[in-house]
N, C-alpha and C positions, 0 to 999 in steps of 0.2 A: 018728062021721064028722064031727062039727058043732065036736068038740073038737081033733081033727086039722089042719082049716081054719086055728082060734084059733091053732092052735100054728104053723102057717105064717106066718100074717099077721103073730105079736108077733116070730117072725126075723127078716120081711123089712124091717117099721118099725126092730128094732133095727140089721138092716145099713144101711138107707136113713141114720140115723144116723151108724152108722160112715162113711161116706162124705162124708158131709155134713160133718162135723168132720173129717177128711184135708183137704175144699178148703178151710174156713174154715181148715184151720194152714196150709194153703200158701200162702193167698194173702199172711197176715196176718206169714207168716215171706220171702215172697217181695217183696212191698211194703217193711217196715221194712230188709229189706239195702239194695233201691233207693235205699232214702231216704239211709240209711247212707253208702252208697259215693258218690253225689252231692255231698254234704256235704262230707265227707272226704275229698274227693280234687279238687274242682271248683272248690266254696265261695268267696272269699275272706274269711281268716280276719284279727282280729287283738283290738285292744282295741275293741269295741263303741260303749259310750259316749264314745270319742276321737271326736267327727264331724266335725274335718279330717280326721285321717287314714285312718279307714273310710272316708269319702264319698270317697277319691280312689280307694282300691281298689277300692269298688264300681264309681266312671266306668269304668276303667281294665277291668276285668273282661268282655270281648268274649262269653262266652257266659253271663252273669248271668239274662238271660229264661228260655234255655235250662235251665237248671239247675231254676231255681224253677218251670218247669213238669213239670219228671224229679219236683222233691220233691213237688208237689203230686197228678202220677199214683198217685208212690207212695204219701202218707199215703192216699190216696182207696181205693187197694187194699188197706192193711191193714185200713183201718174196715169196706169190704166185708165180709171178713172172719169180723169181730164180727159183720154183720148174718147171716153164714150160720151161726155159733155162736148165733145166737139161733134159728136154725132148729131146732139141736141141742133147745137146752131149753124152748122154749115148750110142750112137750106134760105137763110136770111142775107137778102142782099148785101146790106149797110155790112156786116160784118165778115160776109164769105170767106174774105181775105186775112181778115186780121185771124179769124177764126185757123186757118191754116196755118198760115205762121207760129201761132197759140200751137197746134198741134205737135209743129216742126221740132219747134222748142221744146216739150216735152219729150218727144224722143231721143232730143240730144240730154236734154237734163238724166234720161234713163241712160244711155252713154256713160256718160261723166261721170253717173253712182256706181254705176259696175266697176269703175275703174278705180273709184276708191274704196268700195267698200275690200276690192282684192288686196288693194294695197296697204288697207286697213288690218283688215282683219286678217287675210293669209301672210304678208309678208311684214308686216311690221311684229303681228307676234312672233315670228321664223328670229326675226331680227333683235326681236329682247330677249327669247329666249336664249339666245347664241350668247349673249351681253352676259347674262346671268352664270352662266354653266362655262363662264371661261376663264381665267386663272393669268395672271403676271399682266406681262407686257400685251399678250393677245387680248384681254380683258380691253384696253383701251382702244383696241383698234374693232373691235363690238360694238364697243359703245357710239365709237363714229358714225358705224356704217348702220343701227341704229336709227342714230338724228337724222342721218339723208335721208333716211326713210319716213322718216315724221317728217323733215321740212317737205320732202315730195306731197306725204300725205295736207298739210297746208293748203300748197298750192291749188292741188286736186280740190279740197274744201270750198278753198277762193271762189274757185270758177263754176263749182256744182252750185255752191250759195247764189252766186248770180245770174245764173242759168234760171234756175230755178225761180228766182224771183222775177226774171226777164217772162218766163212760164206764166206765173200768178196774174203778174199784170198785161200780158196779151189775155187771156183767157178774161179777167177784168172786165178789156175793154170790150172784148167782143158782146159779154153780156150786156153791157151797157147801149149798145147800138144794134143787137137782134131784136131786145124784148120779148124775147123768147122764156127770158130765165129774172126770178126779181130781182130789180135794179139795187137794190142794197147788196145782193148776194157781189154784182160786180164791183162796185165800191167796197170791197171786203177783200173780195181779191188783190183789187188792184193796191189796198193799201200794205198787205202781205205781203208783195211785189214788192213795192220799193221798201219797206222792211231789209226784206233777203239780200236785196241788190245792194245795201249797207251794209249789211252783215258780212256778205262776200269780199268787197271792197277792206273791209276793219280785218278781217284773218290774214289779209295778202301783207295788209302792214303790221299789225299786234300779233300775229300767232291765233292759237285755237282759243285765248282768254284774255277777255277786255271786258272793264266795266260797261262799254258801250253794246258789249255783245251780249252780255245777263242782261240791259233790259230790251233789248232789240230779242234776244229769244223768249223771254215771256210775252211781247208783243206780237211775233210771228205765230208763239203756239196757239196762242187763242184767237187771234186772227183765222188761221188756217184751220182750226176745229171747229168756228162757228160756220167758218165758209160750207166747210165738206156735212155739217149736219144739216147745214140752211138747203143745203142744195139738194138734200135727203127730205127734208119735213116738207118744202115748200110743193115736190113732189106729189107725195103722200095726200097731201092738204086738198091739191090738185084733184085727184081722185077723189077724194073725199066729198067734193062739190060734181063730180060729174051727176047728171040726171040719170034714175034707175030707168 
């Protein structure tokens, strides 16, 4: 009788599981499109470190707040995410720890976006808008206070990029030592990890634009879209095999 229970309870933690990893890929596949499609379709794009002519695009850019609050929902809801993937494996020995840490780090990585995307998006356009709309010698001293605020915004950049990637690849490793979650999905992570943590590293030295960072972001994007669907379908898949 007492072993029949057991046998209940270890199904129900394993579907309670399975579930649990469905919303952590939905969220984490549903956020990153947001971000995505925001970005790429909204954005104003061009040469970064040109700050004449960014700074005009961004004045000129009528829903710029708007935006960087769409990306900032979003990144907030992929990290979710990870925090509900951490639900997944914290019950696995080997990983317990790393799995924590993994967590820790996402909520500083969610830190670190708040603080840029303000600086982003509320005070930097405050700051070209002023550039734009101002006349003689005040014009130049705009434009200064401007760059401080993009180099701020950099810095901010640097350290969320590596945060971030420091996130990926705990989160990586922990999948790789629960088995909880399939082991490609953690090798996918983790190689998205140190991706970012390049990518972080090259902004602190090159600014927001390096060739090393167009192909380091086409590597991170598809990295981290396959990760957040693998970890949705593998899910799904899961269920799909449980016995009626």
């Amino acid at each position: 009788m007492s072993r029949d229970v057991h046998v209940g309870e270890g199904a129900e933690t394993a579907d309670a599981r399975r579930r649990r990893q469905t919303l952590a890929g939905g969220l984490m596949t549903g956020g990153f499109l947001v971000n995505v499609i925001l970005t790429a379709a909204l954005h104003p794009s061009g040469e970064e470190d040109d700050h004449p002519a960014i700074f005009t695009e961004y004045a000129e850019s009528s829903s710029w707040v708007a935006v960087h609050l769409g990306q900032f929902i979003g990144v907030l809801v992929t990290l979710s995410g990870l925090l509900v993937l951490y639900r997944v494996l914290r019950g696995a020995n080997e990983s317990s720890l790393i799995a924590q840490l993994a967590a820790a780090a996402a909520v500083a990585t969610a830190a670190i976006w708040a603080v840029l995307q303000g600086l982003d998006g509320v005070g930097l356009k405050q700051a070209v808008d002023s550039w734009v709309s101002a006349s003689g010698a005040e014009k130049t001293i705009r434009f200064a206070n401007a760059e401080t605020v993009r180099w701020l915004e950099w810095g901010f950049q640097s350290y969320f990029r590596i945060l971030l990637g420091l996130t990926l690849a705990l989160f990586g490793t922990a999948i790789l030592t629960s088995r909880r979650v399939a082991g490609w999905l953690g090798w996918t992570a983790l190689a998205a990890g140190v991706c970012s943590v390049i990518f972080g590293v090259d902004v602190g030295y090159s600014g927001l634009a390096s060739g090393l960072q167009d192909v380091l972001g086409i590597a991170i994007f598809i990295l981290v879209l396959v990760f957040a669907i693998g970890v949705l379908a593998t899910a799904v898949r899961k269920a799909g095999r449980r016995p009626s």
